[in-house]
C-alpha positions as a Markdown table, in Angstrom:
| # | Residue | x | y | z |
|---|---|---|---|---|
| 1 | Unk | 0.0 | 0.0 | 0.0 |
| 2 | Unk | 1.2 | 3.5 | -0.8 |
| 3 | Unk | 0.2 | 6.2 | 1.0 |
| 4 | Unk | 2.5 | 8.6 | 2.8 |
| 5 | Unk | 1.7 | 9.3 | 5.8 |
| 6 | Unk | 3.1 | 13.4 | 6.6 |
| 7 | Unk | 4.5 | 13.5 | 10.8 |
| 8 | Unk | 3.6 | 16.7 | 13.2 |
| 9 | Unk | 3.5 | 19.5 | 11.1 |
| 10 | Unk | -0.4 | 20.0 | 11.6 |
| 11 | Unk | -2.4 | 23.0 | 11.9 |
| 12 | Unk | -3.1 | 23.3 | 15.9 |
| 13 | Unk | -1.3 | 22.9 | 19.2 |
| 14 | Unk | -1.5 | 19.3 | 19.5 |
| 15 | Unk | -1.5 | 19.9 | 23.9 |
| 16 | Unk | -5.4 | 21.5 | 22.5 |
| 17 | Unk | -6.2 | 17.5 | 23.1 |
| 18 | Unk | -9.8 | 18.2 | 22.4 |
| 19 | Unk | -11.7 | 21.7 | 23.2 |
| 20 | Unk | -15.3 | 23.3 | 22.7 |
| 21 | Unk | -15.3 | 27.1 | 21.1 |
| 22 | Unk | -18.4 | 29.1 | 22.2 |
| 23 | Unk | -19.0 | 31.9 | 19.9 |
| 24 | Unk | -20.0 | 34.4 | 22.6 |
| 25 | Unk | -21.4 | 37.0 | 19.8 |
| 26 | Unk | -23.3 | 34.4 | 18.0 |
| 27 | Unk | -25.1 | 33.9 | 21.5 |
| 28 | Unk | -25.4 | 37.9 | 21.8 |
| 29 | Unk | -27.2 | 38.0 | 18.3 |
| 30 | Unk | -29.4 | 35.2 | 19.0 |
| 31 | Unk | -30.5 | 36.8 | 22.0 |
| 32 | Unk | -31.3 | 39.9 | 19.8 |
| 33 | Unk | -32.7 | 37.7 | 17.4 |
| 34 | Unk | -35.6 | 36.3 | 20.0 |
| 35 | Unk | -35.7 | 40.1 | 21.5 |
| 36 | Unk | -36.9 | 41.0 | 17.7 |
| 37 | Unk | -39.1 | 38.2 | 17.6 |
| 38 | Unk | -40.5 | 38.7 | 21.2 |
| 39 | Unk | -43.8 | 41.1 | 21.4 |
| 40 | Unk | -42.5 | 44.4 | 22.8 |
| 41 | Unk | -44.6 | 43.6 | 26.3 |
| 42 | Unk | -42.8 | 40.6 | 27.2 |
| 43 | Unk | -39.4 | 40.5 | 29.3 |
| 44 | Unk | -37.2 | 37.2 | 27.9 |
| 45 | Unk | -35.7 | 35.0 | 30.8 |
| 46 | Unk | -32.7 | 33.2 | 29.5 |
| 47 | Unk | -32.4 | 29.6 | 30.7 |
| 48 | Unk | -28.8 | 28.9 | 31.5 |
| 49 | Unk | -29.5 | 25.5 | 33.6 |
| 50 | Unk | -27.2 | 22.8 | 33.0 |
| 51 | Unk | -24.6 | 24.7 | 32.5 |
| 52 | Unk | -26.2 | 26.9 | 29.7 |
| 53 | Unk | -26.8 | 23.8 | 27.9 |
| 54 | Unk | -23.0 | 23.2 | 28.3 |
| 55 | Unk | -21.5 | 25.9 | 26.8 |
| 56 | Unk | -20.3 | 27.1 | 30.4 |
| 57 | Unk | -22.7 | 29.5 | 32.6 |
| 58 | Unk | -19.7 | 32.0 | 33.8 |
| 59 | Unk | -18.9 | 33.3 | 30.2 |
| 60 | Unk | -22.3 | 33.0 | 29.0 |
| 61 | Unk | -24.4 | 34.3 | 31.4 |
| 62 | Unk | -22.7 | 37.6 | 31.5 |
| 63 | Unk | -22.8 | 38.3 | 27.7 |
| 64 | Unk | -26.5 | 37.3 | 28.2 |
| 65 | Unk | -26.8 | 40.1 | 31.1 |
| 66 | Unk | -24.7 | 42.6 | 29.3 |
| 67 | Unk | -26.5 | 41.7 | 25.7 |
| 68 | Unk | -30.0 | 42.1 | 27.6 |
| 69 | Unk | -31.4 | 39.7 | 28.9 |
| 70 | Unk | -33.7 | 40.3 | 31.9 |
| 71 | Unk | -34.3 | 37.1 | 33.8 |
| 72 | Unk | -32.3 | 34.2 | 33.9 |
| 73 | Unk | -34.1 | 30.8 | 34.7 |
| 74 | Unk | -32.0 | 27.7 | 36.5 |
| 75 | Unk | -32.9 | 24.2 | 37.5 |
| 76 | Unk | -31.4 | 24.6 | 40.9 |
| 77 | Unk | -30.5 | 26.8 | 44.3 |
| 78 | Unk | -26.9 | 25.5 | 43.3 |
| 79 | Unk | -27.3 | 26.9 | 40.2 |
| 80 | Unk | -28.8 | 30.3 | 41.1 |
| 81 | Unk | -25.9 | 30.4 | 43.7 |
| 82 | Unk | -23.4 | 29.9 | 40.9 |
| 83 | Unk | -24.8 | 32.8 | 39.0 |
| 84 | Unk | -24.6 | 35.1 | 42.2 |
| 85 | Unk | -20.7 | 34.2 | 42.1 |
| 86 | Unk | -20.1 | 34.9 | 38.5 |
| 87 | Unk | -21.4 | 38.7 | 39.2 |
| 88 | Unk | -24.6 | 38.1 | 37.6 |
| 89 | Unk | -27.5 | 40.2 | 39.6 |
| 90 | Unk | -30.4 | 40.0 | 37.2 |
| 91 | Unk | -33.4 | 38.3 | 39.1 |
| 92 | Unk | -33.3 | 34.5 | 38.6 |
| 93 | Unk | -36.2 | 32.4 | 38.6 |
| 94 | Unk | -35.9 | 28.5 | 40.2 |
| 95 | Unk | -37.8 | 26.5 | 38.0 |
| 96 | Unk | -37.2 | 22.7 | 39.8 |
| 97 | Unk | -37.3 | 22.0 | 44.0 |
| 98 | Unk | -35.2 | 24.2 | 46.8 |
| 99 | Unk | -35.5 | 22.5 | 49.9 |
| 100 | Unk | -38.1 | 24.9 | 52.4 |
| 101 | Unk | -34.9 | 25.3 | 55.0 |
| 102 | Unk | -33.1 | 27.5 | 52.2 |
| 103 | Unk | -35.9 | 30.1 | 52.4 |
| 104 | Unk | -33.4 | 32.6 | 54.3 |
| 105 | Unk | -30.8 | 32.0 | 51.5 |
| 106 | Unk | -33.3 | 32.3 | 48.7 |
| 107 | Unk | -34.5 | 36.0 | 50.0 |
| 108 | Unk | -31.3 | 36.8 | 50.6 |
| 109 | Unk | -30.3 | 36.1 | 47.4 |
| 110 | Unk | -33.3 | 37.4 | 45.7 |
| 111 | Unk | -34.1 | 34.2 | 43.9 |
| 112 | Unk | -37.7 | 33.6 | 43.2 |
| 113 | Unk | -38.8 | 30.1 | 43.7 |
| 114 | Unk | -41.3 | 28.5 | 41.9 |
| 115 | Unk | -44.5 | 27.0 | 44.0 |
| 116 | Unk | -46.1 | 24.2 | 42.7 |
| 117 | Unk | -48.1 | 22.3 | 45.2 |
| 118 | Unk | -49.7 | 23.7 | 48.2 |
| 119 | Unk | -48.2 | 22.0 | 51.3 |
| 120 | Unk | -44.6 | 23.1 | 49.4 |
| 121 | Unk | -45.8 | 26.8 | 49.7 |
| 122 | Unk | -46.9 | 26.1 | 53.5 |
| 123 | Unk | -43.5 | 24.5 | 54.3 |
| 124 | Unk | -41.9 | 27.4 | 52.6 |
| 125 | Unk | -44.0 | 29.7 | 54.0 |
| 126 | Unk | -42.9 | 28.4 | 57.8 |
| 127 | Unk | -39.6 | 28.7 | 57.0 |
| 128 | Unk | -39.6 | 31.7 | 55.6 |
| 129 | Unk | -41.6 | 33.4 | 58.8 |
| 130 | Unk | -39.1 | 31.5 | 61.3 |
| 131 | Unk | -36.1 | 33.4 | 59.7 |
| 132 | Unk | -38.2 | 37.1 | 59.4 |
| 133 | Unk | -37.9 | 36.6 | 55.6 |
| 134 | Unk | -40.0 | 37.1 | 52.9 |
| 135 | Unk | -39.6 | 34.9 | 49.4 |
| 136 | Unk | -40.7 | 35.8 | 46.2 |
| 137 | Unk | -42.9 | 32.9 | 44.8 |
| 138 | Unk | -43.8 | 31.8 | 40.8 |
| 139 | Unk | -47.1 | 29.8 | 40.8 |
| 140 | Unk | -46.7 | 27.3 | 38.5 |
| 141 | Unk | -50.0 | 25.0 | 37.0 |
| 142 | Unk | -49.8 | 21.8 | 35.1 |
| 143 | Unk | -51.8 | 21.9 | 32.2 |
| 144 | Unk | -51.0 | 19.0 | 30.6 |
| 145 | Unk | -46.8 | 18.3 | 31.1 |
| 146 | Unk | -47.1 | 16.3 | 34.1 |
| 147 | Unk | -44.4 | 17.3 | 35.7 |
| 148 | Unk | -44.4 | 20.1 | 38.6 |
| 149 | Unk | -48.0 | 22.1 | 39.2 |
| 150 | Unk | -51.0 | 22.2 | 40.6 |
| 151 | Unk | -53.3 | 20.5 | 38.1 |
| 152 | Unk | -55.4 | 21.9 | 35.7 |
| 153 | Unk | -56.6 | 19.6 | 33.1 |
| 154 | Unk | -60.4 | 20.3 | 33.5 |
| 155 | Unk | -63.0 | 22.8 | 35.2 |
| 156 | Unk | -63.1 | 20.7 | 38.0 |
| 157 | Unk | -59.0 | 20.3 | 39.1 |
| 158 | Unk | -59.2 | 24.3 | 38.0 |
| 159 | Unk | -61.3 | 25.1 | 40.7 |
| 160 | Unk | -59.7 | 22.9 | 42.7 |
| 161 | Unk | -56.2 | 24.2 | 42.2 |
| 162 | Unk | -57.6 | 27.7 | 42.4 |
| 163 | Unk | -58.6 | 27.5 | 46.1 |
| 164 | Unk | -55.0 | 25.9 | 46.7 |
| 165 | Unk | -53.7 | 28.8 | 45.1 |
| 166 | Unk | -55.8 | 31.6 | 47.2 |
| 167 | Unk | -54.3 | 29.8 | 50.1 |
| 168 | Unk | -50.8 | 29.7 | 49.0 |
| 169 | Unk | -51.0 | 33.6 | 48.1 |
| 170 | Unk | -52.7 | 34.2 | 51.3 |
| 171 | Unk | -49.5 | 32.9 | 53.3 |
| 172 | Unk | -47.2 | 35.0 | 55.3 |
| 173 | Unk | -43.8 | 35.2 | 53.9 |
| 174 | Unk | -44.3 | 35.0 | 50.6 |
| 175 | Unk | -44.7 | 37.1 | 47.7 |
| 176 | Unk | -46.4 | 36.0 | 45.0 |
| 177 | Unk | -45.2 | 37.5 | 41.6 |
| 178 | Unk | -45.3 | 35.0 | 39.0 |
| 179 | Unk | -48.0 | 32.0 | 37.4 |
| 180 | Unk | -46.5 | 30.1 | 35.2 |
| 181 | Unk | -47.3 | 26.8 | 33.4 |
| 182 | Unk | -44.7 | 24.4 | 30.8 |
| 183 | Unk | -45.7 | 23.1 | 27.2 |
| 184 | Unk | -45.3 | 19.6 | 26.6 |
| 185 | Unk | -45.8 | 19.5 | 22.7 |
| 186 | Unk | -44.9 | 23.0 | 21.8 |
| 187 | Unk | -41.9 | 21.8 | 19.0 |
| 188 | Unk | -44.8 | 19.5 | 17.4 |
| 189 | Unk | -46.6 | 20.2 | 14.1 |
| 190 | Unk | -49.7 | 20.2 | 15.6 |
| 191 | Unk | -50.9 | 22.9 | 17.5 |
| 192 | Unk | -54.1 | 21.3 | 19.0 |
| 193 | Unk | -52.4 | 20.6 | 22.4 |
| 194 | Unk | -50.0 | 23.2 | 23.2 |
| 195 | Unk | -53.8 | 25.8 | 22.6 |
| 196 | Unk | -55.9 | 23.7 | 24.9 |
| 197 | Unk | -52.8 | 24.0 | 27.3 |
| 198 | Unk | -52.8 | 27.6 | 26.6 |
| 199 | Unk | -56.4 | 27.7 | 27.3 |
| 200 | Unk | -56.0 | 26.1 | 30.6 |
| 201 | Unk | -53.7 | 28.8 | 31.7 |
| 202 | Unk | -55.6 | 31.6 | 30.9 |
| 203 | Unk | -58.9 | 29.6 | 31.9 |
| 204 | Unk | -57.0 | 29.3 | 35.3 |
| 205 | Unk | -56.0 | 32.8 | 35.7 |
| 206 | Unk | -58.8 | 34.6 | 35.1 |
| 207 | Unk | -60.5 | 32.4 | 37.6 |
| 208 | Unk | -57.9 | 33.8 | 40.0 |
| 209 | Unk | -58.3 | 37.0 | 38.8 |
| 210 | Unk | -62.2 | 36.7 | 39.9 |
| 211 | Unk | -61.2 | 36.3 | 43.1 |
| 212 | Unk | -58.7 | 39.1 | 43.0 |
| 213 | Unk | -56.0 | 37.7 | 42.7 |
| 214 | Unk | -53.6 | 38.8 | 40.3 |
| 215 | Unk | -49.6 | 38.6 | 39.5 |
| 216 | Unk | -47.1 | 40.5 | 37.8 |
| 217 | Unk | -45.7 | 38.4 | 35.6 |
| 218 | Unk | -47.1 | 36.1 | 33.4 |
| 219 | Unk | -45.2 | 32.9 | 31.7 |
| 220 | Unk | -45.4 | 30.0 | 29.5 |
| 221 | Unk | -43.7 | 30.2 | 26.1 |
| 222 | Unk | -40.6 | 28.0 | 25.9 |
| 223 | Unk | -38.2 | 28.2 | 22.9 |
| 224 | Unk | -40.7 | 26.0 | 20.5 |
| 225 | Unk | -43.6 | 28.3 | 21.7 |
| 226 | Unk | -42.1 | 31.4 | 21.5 |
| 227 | Unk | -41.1 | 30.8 | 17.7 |
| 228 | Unk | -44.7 | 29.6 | 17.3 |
| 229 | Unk | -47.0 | 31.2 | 19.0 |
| 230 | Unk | -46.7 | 34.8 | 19.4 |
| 231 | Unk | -50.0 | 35.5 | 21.6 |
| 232 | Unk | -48.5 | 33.1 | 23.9 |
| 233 | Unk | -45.4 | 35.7 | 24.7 |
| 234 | Unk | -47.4 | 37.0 | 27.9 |
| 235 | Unk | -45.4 | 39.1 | 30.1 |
| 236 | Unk | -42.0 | 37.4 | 30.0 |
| 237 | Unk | -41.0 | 34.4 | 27.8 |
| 238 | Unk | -38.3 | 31.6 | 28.4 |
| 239 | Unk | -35.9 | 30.7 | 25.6 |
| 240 | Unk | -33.1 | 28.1 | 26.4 |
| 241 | Unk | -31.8 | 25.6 | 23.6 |
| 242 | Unk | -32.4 | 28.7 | 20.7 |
| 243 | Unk | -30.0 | 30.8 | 22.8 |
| 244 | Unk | -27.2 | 28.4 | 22.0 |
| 245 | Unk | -28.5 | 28.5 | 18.1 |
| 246 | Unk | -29.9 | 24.8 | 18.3 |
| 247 | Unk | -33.4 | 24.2 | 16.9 |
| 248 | Unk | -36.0 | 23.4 | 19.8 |
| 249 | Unk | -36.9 | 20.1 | 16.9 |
| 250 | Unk | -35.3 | 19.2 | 13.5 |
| 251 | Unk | -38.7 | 21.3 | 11.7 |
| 252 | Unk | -38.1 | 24.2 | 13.2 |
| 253 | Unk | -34.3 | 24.9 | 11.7 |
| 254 | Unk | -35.9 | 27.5 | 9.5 |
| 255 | Unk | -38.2 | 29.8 | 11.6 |
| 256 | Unk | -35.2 | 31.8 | 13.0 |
| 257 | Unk | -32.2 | 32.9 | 12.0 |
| 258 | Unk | -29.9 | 31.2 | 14.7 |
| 259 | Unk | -26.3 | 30.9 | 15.0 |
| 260 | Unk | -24.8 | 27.8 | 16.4 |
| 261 | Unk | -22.7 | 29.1 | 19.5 |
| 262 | Unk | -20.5 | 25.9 | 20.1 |
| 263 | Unk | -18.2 | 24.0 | 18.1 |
| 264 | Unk | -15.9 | 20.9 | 19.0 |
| 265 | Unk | -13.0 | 19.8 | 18.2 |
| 266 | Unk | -10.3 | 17.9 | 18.2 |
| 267 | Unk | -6.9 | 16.5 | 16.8 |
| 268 | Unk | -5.1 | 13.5 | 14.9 |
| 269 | Unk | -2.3 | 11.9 | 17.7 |
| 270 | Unk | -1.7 | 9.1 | 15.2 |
| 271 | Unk | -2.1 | 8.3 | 11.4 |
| 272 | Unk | -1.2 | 4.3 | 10.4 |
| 273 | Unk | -1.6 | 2.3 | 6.9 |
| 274 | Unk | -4.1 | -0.6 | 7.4 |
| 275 | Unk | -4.5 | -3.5 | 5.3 |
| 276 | Unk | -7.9 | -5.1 | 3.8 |
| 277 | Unk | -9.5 | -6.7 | 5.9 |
| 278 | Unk | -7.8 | -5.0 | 9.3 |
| 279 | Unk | -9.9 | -5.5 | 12.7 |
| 280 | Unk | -10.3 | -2.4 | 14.3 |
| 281 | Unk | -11.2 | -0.7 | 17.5 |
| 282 | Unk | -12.8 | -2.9 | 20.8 |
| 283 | Unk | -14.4 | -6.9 | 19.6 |
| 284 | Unk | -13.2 | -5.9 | 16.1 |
| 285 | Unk | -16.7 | -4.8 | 15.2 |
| 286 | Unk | -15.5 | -3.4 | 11.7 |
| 287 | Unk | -13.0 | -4.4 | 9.5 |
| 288 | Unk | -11.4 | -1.9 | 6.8 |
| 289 | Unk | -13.0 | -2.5 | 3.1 |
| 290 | Unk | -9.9 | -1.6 | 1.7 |
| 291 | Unk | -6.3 | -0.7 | 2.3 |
| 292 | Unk | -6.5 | 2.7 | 3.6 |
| 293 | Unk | -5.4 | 5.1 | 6.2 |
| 294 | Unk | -6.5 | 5.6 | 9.5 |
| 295 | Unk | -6.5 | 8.3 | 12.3 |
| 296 | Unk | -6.4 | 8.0 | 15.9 |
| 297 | Unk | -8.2 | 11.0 | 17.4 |
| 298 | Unk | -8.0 | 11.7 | 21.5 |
| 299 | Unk | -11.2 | 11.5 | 22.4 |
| 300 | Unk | -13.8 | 9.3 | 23.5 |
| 301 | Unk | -17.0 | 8.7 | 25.4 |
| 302 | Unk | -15.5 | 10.1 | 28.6 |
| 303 | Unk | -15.5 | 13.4 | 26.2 |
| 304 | Unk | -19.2 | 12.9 | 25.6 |
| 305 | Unk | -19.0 | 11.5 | 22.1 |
| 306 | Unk | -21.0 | 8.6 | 23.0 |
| 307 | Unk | -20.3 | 5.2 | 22.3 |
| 308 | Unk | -23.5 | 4.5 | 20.4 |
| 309 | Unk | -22.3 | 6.6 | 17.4 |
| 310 | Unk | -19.8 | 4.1 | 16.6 |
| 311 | Unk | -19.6 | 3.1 | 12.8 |
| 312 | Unk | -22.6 | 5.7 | 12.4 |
| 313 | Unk | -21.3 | 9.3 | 12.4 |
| 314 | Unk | -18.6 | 11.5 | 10.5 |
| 315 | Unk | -16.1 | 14.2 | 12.1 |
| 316 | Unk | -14.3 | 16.8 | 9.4 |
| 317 | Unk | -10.7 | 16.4 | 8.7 |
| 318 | Unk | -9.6 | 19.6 | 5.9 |
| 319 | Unk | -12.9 | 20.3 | 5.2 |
| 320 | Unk | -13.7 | 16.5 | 4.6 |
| 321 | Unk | -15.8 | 14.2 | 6.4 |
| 322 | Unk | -13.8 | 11.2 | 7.5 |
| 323 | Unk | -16.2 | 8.8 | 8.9 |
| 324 | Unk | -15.7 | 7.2 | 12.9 |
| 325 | Unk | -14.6 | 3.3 | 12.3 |
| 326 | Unk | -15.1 | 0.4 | 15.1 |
| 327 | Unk | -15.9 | 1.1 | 18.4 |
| 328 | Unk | -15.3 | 4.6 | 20.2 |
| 329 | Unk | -13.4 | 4.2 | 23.4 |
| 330 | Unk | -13.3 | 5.7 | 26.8 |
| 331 | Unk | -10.2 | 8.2 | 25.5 |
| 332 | Unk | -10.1 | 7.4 | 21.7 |
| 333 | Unk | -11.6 | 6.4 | 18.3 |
| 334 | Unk | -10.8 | 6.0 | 14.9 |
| 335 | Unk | -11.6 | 7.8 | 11.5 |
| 336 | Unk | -11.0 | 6.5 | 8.3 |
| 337 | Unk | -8.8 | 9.4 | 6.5 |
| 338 | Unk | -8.0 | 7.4 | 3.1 |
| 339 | Unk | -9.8 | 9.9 | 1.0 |
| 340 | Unk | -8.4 | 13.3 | 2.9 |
| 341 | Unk | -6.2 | 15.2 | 1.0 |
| 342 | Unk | -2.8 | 15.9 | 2.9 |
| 343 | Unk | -3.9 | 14.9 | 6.3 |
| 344 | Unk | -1.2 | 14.8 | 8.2 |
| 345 | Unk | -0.4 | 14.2 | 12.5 |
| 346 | Unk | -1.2 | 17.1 | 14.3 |
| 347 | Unk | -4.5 | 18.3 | 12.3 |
| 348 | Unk | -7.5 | 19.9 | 13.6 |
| 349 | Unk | -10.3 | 17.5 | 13.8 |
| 350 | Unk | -14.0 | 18.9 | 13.9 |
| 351 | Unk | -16.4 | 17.3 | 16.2 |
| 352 | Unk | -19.1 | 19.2 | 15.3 |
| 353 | Unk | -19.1 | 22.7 | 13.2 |
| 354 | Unk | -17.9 | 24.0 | 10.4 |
| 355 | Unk | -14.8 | 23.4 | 8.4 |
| 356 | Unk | -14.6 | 24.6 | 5.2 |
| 357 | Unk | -18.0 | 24.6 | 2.9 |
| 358 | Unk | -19.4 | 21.0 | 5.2 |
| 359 | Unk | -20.5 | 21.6 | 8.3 |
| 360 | Unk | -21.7 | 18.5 | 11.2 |
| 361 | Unk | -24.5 | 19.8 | 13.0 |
| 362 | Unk | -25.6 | 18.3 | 16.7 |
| 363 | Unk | -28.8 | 17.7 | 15.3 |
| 364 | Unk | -27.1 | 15.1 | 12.8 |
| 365 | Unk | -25.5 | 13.7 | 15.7 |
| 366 | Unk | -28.5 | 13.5 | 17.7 |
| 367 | Unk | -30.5 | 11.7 | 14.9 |
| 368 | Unk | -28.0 | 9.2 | 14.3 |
| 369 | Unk | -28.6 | 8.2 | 17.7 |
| 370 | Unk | -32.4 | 9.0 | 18.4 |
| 371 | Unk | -31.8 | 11.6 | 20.7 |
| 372 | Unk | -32.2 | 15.0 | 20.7 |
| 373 | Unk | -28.9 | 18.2 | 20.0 |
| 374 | Unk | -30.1 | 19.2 | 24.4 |
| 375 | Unk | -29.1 | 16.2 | 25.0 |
| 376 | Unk | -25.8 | 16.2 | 22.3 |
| 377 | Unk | -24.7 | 19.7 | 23.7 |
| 378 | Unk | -25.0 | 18.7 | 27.4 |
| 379 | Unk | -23.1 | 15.8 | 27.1 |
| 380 | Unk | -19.9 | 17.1 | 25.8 |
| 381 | Unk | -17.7 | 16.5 | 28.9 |
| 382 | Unk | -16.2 | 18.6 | 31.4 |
| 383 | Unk | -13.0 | 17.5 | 30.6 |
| 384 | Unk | -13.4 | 19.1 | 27.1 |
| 385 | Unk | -12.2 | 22.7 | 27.8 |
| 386 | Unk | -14.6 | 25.5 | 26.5 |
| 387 | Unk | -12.3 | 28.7 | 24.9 |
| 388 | Unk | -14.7 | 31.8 | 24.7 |
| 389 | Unk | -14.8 | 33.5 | 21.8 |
| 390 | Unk | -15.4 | 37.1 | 21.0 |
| 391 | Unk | -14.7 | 39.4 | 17.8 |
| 392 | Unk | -12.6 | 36.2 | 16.3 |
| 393 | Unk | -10.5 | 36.4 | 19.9 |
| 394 | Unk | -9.8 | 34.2 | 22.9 |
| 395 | Unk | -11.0 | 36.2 | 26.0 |
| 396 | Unk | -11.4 | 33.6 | 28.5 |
| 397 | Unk | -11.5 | 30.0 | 29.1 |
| 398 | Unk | -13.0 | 27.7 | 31.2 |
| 399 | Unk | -11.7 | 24.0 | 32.4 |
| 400 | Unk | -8.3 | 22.7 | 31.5 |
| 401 | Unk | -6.4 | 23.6 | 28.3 |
């Protein structure tokens, strides 16, 4: 067989084992982008949980504050309280559990805590009198996700769940300056649920309203609603996965103008000549067609790049895709580079993002493993280093590099 194979001499720092690039002005402009989109009324909440989708909460959150934003919405207290140390005082919202006993930490920190049931709001309530506090509190319903809510899925558990809720907003200690509900279906064709959810809400708050009881804000829209439905927008919406430029579903790529914020890559440690009919890679699961080359690449699914894309996905290698060959490791997998022009030890690798005129999306990745890009963007590991990005320079980095 004769192919050259060209040593070190590649086109990145080959110590850059494997690293994410956030584009922080692609997030800024997406940001604008929903702010254009948003009715004028409503305030946008940007939902950095999980680590803003794992493209790092420090660096994002504070181009989010500084670009606009007016809320931020976490999963967690730990989360808020991560905000709070990277300088970020825009209200936050907790949309999952805090433990009643934190109510001291959640006034002083001027989180607002969402309610969802009512002996929740009495415990919190207690706790909050016992430490001369006062929280503020988002009502949330559930109108058809199932999750977190009092339920509201017909006239009956309305009315119901409206005399919980004249209790809960009766109770000393808390303020309550938000109702709230969650869409289930909102990124599906079909309308017909995420309306009679819609419906619920308002059917539910005007009920309230009756009895004189009123909030300030008003929420439901998540990123799929908010492209969708534009009555929905309310007083405040909550985009999350369009921030990062990602599509809330595959058939909704087109109904914004969104920039992809993250891109990862890699490099080649290794290139070796391999014979027909080579075994490769963990149980020899493939075997090479032909004689070719092949490229050892440092990463694995301790990185995030799952196992289950073995033999199914393609990274880019000069602007080439060079698909992933036998099993992916915990630390390393292999690409078949045969038909890469000049490939050489020492090139960049992309993961996923552009190189060139071909681009891997996350929502190719996802597919090829029936998943979703949330899921594909969270996973990338926190061992991959994320290097921030902003006016094509380097102006901070998080994790190892």
């Amino acid at each position: 067989m004769n192919i050259s194979i060209k040593k070190r001499g590649g086109n990145v720092d080959f110590l850059k084992r494997a690293w994410a690039e956030i584009n922080l002005d692609a997030l800024a402009e997406n940001l604008q982008t929903i702010r254009r989109t948003t009715q004028k009324s409503a305030k946008i909440m940007a939902v950095v949980k999980a680590d803003a989708y794992g493209h790092g909460v420090k660096y994002c959150a504070a181009k989010l504050q500084a670009a606009g934003a007016d809320w931020f919405g976490v999963s967690n207290m730990e989360e808020a309280i991560q905000l709070r140390g990277h300088h970020i005082s825009n209200p936050v919202l907790i949309l999952g559990y805090t433990p009643a006993t934190q109510a001291a930490e959640l006034a002083r920190s001027g989180f607002a805590q969402t309610v969802f049931d009512l002996s929740y709001a009495q415990e919190l309530s207690q706790e909050a009198v016992k430490a001369g506090v006062t929280v503020r509190a988002h009502i949330k319903i559930d109108t058809g996700m199932g999750r977190l809510g009092f339920l509201c899925y017909d006239q009956t558990a309305m009315a119901d769940a409206v005399a919980e809720i004249a209790q809960v907003c009766a109770l000393p200690g808390l303020v309550c300056e938000g109702f709230c509900t969650h869409f289930a279906c909102a990124d599906e064709m079909n309308n017909d649920f995420t309306e009679s959810q819609f419906q619920r809400f308002v059917c539910t708050r005007q009920m309230l309203a009756d009895k004189g009881i009123t909030f300030t804000l008003h929420h439901c829209c998540n990123s799929a609603a908010l492209m969708r439905y534009p009555h929905m927008h309310l007083d405040m919406v909550r985009p999350g996965i369009i921030l990062y430029g990602l599509p809330p579903s595959p058939g909704m790529k087109d109904l914004l103008p969104l920039h992809a914020c993250m891109q990862f890559k890699t490099v080649i440690s290794m290139l070796k000549r391999v014979n027909k009919g080579t075994g490769l890679s963990y149980g020899h699961a493939y075997h090479m067609p032909d004689d070719g080359l092949v490229a050892t690449v440092p990463i694995g699914y301790a990185d995030g790049y799952i196992r289950t894309l073995s033999g199914k996905a393609d990274m880019l290698v000069r602007g080439v895709r060079a698909p992933v060959v036998g099993r992916i490791c915990m630390d390393q997998l292999l690409l078949d580079v045969t038909n890469v022009p000049g490939v050489c030890e020492g090139d960049a690798v992309t993961v996923f993002g552009q190189d060139g005129d071909q681009t891997i999306t996350l929502d190719e990745l996802a597919a090829q493993v029936g998943s979703i890009n949330y899921e594909s963007a969270c996973l990338v590991g926190k061992r991959v280093p994320r290097i921030y990005l902003q006016n094509g320079q380097q102006i901070g980095k998080q994790g190892l590099i």
